[in-house]
Structures are given as C-alpha cells and as structure tokens.
KOLPAPA-369337 format. One record per residue (C-alpha): x negated, y negated, z. Coordinates in steps of 0.02 Angstrom, whole numbers, plus 50000, padded with zeros to 5 digits. Layout:
N
XYZ ...
# end
This chain:
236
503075196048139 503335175948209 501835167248207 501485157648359 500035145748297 498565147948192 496635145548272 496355131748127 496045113148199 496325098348100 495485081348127 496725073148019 498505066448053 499835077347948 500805063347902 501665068347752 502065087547847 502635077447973 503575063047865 504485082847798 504835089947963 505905072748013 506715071547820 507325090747846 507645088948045 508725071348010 509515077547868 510275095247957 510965083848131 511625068948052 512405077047904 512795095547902 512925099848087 514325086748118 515285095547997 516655108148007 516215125447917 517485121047764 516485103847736 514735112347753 515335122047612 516035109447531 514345098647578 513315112647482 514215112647334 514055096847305 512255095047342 511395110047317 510575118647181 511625131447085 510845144046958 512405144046856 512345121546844 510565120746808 510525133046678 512335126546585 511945107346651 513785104746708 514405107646871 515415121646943 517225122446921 518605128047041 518685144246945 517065147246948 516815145647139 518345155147169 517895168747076 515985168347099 515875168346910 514705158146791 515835154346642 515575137746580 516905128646503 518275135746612 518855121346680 518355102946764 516895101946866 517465101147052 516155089747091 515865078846905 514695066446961 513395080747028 511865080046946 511115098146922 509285091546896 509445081947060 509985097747159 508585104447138 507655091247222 508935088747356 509045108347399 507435107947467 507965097347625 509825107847666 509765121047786 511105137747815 510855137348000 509975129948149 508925145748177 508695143547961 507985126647990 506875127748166 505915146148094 505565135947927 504935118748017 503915131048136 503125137747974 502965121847922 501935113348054 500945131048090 500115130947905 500525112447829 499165100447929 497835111747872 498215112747685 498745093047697 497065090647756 496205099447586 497515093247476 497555074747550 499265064947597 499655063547406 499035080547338 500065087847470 501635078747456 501565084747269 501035101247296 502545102247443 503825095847297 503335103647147 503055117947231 504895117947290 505495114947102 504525130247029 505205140947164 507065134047139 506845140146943 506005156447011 507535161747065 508555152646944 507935163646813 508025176646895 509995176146938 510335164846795 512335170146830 512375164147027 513585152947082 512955150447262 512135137047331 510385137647347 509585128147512 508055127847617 506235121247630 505815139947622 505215140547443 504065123247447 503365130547612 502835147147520 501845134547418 501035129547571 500665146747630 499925153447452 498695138147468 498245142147629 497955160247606 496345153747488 496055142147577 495805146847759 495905166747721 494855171647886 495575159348024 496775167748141 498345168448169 499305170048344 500705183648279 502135191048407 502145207248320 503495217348418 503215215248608 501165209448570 500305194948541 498965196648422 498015186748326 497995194148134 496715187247997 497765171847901 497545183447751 498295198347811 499755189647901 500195181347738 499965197647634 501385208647735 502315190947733 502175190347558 502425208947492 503705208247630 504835199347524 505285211747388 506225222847533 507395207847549 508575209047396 510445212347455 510015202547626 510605184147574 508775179047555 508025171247420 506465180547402 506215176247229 505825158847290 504665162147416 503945173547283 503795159247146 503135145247276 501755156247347 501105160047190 501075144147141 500325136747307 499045151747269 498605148347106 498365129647120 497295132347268 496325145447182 495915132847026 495405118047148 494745128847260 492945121047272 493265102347294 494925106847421 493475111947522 492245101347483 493655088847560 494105099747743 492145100247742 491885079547733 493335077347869 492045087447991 
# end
C-alpha cells in the first residue's frame, strides 16, 4: 500500500515537518549522493548509529567491520573520534537510497502537519527526536551484536504515525493498493502498516524501529490525548 495523501486539512504552517524534510533532503544531495559507493560506506560508518558502539561505547574496529563481528577490544577504533551517543542523533537524518529517502519524506509530509498541529512546533520537534532515539535503542536491543549501520528518518516518523493513529483514527487516507485508489480509514491503513512490519525480518529493514517509534508516538498521544485535541480544535 503507498499512500497518496490523507483527507485531513491543516490551518497551520508545518514548519518544524518542513524545517525536517529540508535537514534530511540537504543532508542526502550535498553529502552522501556526491559520494562514490566505497565513501558512502565509509560515510556511514562514521556517522551512523551502530548497535555494537552504543552498547560497548567505543567505536568499531577494522576487525570488527570486516568480519561483521561485535568483539570489543579487538583492536583500534577505525573511526576514534566517533561519538556513539551522537550517532544516534545523527542516524536519523542519513538515508540508504534515493527511493529510501523520497518514500520516507512522502510519509513524512502525508501524516506530520497534522500531528505538528496537535503537538505544536515544539511538542512536535521533540516528539519527532525522541521518538527517533527510542526507536534507535528498539532495535539496538534487540540486535545488541550488529555491526551495521543504522540510518533513516523511518523510526522518528513511526512516532509520527502512532500519534496520528489516536489522533485522527477516522480521517481518510488516499491508498494505491495494487492497481486502485482507495481511500482506507487512517486507522486501518496504519494497522496493516504496523502489524506489517513483523513479516520484514531477513529483508534489510529495521522493523524493530518502526515498531519502537510507533508505540511510542502511540502511547504519548494516547496519555495527552485530550488537550492534543483540545489544541487541533482551537486552530478551527
């Protein structure tokens, strides 16, 4: 299923989904796409969030990468001056791929505007970024051992999505399902969505951060439910 746009006006100006769509979009062309496919990899290493470094707090050796093996301690850090913490934070704006980058910007600007307008510019930005953190460690603890880079927006969006499902549960959404256009209750689109993501282990996904942030997104929405909409309410 692609959604195509969701029957959910806003009378606000996204500003901070938009301020994300630019950081992500800018990031991608002037830094990763210039690059051959060695230095991408090279790029990701250096910058992205690694189970194995957040877990151990030191960086990845040679070995380690080589091998794809999490053994701390088996030699010097390929990249010593990477900060583990950091990746986390700087993981959320990387990308694998155009295609990667436009589907999760699409997702973005589809369900982002209408939870920035409950949340408000701030409570959004901080929803987006912790959001993005607790679905990094989602799948951090889940493959404590990985050695691969972790990228995408993909798990701070989920948070966006989770807050929206409780949010806006009834409004439509315009869905290419196969060759049809249809236009699927918010809730039910994000229900196969999310249930959708436990047949993705073995693809290269990282389902268990798109499971963590849309629990989280859903759970904070859930607990500030009332006044969220109590806020789209006073925008009307």
């Amino acid at each position: 299923m692609i959604p195509i746009r969701d029957l959910n006006p806003t009378r606000i100006t996204p500003w901070a989904t938009l301020l994300f769509i630019a950081a992500n979009v800018l990031v991608f062309f002037v830094f990763q796409s210039q690059q051959t496919e060695s230095e991408q990899t090279e790029f990701l290493y250096e910058r992205a969030a690694v189970s194995c470094e957040i877990l151990n707090q030191q960086p990845l050796s040679a070995n380690e990468i080589n091998r794809d093996v999490c053994n701390p301690g088996s030699g010097s850090p390929v990249f010593p001056e990477k900060q583990p913490y950091l990746s986390i934070l700087t993981s959320m704006f990387l990308h694998g791929g155009i295609v990667h980058l436009l589907f999760n910007m699409w997702s973005l600007w589809i369900f982002g505007n209408n939870v920035e307008e409950a949340f408000g510019h701030l409570g959004y930005i901080v929803l987006y970024l912790i959001g993005g953190v607790v679905a990094t460690m989602a799948f951090v603890l889940v493959n404590p051992e990985s050695t691969i880079p972790l990228v995408g927006a993909s798990g701070a969006i989920a948070a966006a999505l989770g807050a929206y499902a409780v949010l806006f549960p009834g409004h439509r959404v315009v869905t290419l399902v196969g060759w049809f256009v249809i236009p699927l209750p918010a809730v039910l689109f994000l229900a196969v969505w999310f249930f959708g993501q436990f047949g993705l282990g073995g693809t290269g996904t990282a389902w268990e951060a798109h499971v963590g942030g849309f629990l989280f997104g859903l759970i904070v929405a859930l607990l500030f439910r009332r006044s969220l909409m109590r806020r789209v309410s006073a925008s009307w």
